[in-house]
C-alpha positions in Angstrom: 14.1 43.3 59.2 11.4 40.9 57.8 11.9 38.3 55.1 9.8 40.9 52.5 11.9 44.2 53.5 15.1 42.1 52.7 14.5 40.9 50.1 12.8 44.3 48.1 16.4 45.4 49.7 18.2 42.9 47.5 16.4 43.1 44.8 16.9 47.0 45.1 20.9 46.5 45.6 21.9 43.8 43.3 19.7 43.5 40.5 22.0 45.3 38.2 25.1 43.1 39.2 23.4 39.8 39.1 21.9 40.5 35.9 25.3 41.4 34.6 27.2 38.1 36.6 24.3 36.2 34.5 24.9 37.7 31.5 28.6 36.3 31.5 27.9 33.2 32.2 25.2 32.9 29.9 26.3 35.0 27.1 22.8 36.2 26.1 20.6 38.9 26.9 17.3 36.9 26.8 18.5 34.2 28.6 20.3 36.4 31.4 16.8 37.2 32.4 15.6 34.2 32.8 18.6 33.3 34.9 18.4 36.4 37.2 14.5 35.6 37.8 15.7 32.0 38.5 18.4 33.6 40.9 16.1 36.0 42.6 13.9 33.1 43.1 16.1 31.1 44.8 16.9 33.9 46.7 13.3 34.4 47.7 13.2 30.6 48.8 16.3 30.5 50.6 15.9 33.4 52.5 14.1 32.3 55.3 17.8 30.1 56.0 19.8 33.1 55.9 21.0 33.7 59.3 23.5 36.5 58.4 26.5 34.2 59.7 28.1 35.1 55.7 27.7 39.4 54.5 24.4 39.6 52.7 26.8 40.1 49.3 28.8 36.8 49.5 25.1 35.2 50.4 23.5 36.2 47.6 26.9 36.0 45.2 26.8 32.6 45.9 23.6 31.6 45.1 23.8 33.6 41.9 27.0 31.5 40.9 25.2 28.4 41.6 21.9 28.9 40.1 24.1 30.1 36.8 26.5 26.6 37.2 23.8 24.7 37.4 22.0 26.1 34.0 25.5 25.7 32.5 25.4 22.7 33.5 21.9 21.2 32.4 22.7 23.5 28.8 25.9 21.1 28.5 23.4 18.0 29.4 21.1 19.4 26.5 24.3 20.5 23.9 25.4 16.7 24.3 22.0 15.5 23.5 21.9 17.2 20.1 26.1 16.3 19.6 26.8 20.0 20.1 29.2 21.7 22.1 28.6 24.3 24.9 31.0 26.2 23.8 30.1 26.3 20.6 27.1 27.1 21.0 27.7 30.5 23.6 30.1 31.4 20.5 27.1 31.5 18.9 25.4 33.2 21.2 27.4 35.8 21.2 27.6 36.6 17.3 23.6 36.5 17.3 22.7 38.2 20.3 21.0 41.8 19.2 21.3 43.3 22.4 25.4 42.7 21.9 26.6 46.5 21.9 30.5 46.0 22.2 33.2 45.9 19.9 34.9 42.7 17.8 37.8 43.2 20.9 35.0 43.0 23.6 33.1 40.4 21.7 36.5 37.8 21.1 37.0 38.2 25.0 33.3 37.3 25.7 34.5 34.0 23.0 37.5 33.3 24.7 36.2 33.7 28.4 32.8 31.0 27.1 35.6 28.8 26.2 37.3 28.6 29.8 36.6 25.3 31.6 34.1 25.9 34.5 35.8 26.8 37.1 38.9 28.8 35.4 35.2 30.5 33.6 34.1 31.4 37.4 36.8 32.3 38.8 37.6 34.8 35.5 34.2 36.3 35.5 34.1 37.2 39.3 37.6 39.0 39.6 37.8 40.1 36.0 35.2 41.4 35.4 33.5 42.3 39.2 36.9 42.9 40.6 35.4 41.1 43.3 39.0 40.5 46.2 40.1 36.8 46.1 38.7 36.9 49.8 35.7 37.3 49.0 35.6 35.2 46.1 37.2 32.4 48.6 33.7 32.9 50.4 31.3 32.9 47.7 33.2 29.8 45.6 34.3 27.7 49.2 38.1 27.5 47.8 41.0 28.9 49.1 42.3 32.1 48.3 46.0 30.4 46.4 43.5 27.8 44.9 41.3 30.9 42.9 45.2 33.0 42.3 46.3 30.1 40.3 43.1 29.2 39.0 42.8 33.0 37.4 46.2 33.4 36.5 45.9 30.4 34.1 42.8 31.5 33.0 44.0 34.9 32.0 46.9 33.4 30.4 44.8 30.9 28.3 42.0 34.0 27.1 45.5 36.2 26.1 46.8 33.6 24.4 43.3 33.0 22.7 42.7 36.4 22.2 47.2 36.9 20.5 45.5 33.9 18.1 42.7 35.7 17.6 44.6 39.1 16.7 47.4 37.2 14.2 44.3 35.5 12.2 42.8 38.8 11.6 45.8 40.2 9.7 45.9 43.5 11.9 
């Protein structure tokens, strides 16, 4: 298959999952298109180097992660410029993002998950939300499969406990 046929194949296959893996990270609409194009781009340009030694999905999952690590990344670089937080400002994101359709439960766990440190955030994202097997994930992230178990488990334990605070402080 030729580099154009893959990739219209990709595109074809995992548009709708990538845009939705950026929109966690990113935690806005607008700007989860502008990461997927950034993502589909870098899998334009790395696809000449794919040599089918990793499944076309863990491939193309882990350039996705990347690319959206390394906006994270620059945003922080930006957020500490202007003596803001990152997470602070995805909270924000989140309460002023139109396109935002769920309800205050979904939107505290979209808070609570933008508050996770970067890799607990990664790890949380894949398996939570893209039920994606720690196997896999061991593929995509290049860490070991006990590593990501304890890395989710206290992730999940620090969103509940965000998300009990969350629940006593609204008097329900």
């Amino acid at each position: 298959m030729d580099a154009n046929a893959l990739f219209q194949q990709i595109v074809k296959e995992y548009s709708e999952r990538l845009w939705w893996l950026a929109r966690r990270f990113v935690n806005s609409h607008d700007d989860a298109d502008d990461l997927t194009q950034d993502i589909f781009l870098k899998i334009w340009t790395a696809l000449p180097s794919y040599r089918g030694e990793a499944q076309l999905y863990t491939w193309v999952y882990r350039i996705a992660v990347n690319e959206a690590l390394n906006r994270l990344r620059k945003e922080k670089v930006r957020a500490a410029l202007r003596f803001a937080s990152l997470e602070a400002e995805m909270e924000n994101r989140i309460d002023n993002d139109p396109w935002f359709d769920g309800d205050s439960a979904q939107r505290a766990l979209s808070k609570a998950v933008a508050r996770l440190p970067e890799k607990q955030r990664e790890v949380f994202i894949l398996r939570y939300y893209d039920e994606m097997p720690y196997e896999e994930m061991s593929q995509v992230l290049g860490t070991s499969v006990g590593a990501l178990k304890a890395s989710y488990h206290i992730a999940r334990e620090k969103v509940e406990a965000e998300l009990k605070n969350d629940a006593s402080g609204l008097n329900l």
